[in-house]
C-alpha positions as CSV (number, residue, x, y, z in Angstrom):
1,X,0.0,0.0,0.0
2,X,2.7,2.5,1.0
3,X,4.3,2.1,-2.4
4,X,1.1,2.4,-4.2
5,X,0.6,5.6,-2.4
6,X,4.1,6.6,-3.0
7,X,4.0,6.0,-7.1
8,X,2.2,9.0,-7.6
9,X,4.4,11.2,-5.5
10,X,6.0,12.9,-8.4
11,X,3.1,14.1,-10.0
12,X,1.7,16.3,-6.9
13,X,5.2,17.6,-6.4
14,X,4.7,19.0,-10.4
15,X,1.5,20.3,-9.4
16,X,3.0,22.1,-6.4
17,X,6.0,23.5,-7.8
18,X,4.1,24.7,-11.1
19,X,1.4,26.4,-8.9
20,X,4.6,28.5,-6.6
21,X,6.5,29.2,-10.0
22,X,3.9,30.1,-12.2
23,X,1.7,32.2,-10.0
24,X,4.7,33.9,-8.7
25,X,3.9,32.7,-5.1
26,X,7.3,31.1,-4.3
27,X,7.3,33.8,-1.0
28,X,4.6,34.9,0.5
29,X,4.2,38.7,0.4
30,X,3.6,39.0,4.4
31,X,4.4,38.2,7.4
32,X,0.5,38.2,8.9
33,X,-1.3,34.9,8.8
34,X,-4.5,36.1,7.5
35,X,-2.9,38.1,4.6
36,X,-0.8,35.5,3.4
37,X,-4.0,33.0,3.5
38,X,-5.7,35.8,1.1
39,X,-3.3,35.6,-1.0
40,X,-3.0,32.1,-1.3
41,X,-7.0,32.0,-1.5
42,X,-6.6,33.9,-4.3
43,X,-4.2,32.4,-6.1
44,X,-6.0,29.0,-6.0
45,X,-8.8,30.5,-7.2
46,X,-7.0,32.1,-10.2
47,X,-5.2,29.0,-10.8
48,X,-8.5,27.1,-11.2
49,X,-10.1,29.6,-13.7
50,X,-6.6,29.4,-15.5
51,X,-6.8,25.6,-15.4
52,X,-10.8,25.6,-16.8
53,X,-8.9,28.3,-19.3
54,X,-6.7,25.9,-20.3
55,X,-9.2,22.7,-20.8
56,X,-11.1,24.5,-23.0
57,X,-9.0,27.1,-24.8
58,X,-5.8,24.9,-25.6
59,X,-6.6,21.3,-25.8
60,X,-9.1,21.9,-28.8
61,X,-8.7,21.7,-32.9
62,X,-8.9,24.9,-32.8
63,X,-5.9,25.7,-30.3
64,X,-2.8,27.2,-31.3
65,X,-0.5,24.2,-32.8
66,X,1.7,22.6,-30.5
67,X,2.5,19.1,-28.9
68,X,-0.3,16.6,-28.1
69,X,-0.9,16.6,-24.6
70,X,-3.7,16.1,-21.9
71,X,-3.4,19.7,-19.9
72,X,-1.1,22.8,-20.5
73,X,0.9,24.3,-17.8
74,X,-0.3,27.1,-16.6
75,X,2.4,29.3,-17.6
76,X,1.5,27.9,-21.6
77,X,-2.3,29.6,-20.7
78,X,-1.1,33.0,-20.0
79,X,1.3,33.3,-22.6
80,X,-1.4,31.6,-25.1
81,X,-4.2,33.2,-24.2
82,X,-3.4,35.8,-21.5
83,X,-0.6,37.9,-23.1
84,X,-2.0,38.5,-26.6
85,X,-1.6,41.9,-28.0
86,X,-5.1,43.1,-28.3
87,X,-6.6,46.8,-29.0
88,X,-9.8,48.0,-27.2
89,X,-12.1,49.7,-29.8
90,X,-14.8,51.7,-28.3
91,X,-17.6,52.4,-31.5
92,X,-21.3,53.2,-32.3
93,X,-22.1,52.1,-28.2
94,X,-20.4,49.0,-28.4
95,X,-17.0,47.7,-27.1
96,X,-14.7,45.7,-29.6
97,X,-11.4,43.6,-29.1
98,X,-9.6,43.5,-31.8
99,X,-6.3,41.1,-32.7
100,X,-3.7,41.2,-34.9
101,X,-4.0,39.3,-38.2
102,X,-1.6,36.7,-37.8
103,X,-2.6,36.1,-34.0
104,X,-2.7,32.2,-33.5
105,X,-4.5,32.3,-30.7
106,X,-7.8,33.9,-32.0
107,X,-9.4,30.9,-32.1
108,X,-8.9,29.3,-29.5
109,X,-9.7,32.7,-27.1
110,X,-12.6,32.9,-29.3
111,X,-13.8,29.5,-28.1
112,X,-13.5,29.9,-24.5
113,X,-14.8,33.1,-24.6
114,X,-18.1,31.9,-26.3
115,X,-18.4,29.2,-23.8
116,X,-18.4,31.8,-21.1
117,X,-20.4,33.9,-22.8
118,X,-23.6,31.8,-24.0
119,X,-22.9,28.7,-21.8
């Protein structure tokens, strides 16, 4: 049994080290209890919407082309998804994003944002 248990050691060590390294939490910003517990509270919570991000953004047809694989990092969503160049355009009462032309990742932001949007 404890070897069992022990087998998948590796993998929740990956899932704790890519949580401190890629949502910059390898020291916590306080020395108070309760502010450091907001922070972390916080930063799960980001790291779960990242996650979703990632399920149904990246791992697609219509994600940007890169290696198969059954979840992204969650470094891979922000760079993907999170740190696109986009411009704001504010006309006739509505609010527009618009991309680049050769921006990979329209697709793919365009599906996750659909399935926010209508469900």
């Amino acid at each position: 049994d404890v070897i069992q248990l022990y087998a998948d050691h590796g993998a929740s060590e990956q899932f704790h080290s890519e949580f401190k390294t890629d949502m910059d939490i390898e020291r916590l910003p306080s020395g108070k209890f309760a502010t450091n517990a907001l922070v972390l509270g916080l930063s799960v919570l980001a790291c779960n919407i990242l996650r979703w991000i990632g399920q149904n953004g990246l791992l697609g047809s219509k994600s940007p082309k890169r290696s198969k694989a059954q979840r992204r990092r969650i470094r891979t969503v922000m760079q993907e998804l999170m740190y696109v160049a986009a411009r704001i355009i504010k006309a006739a009462r509505t609010i527009k994003i618009s991309f680049g032309r050769g921006c990979r990742s329209l697709q793919a932001f365009d599906a996750v944002y659909r399935k926010l949007a209508y469900g």
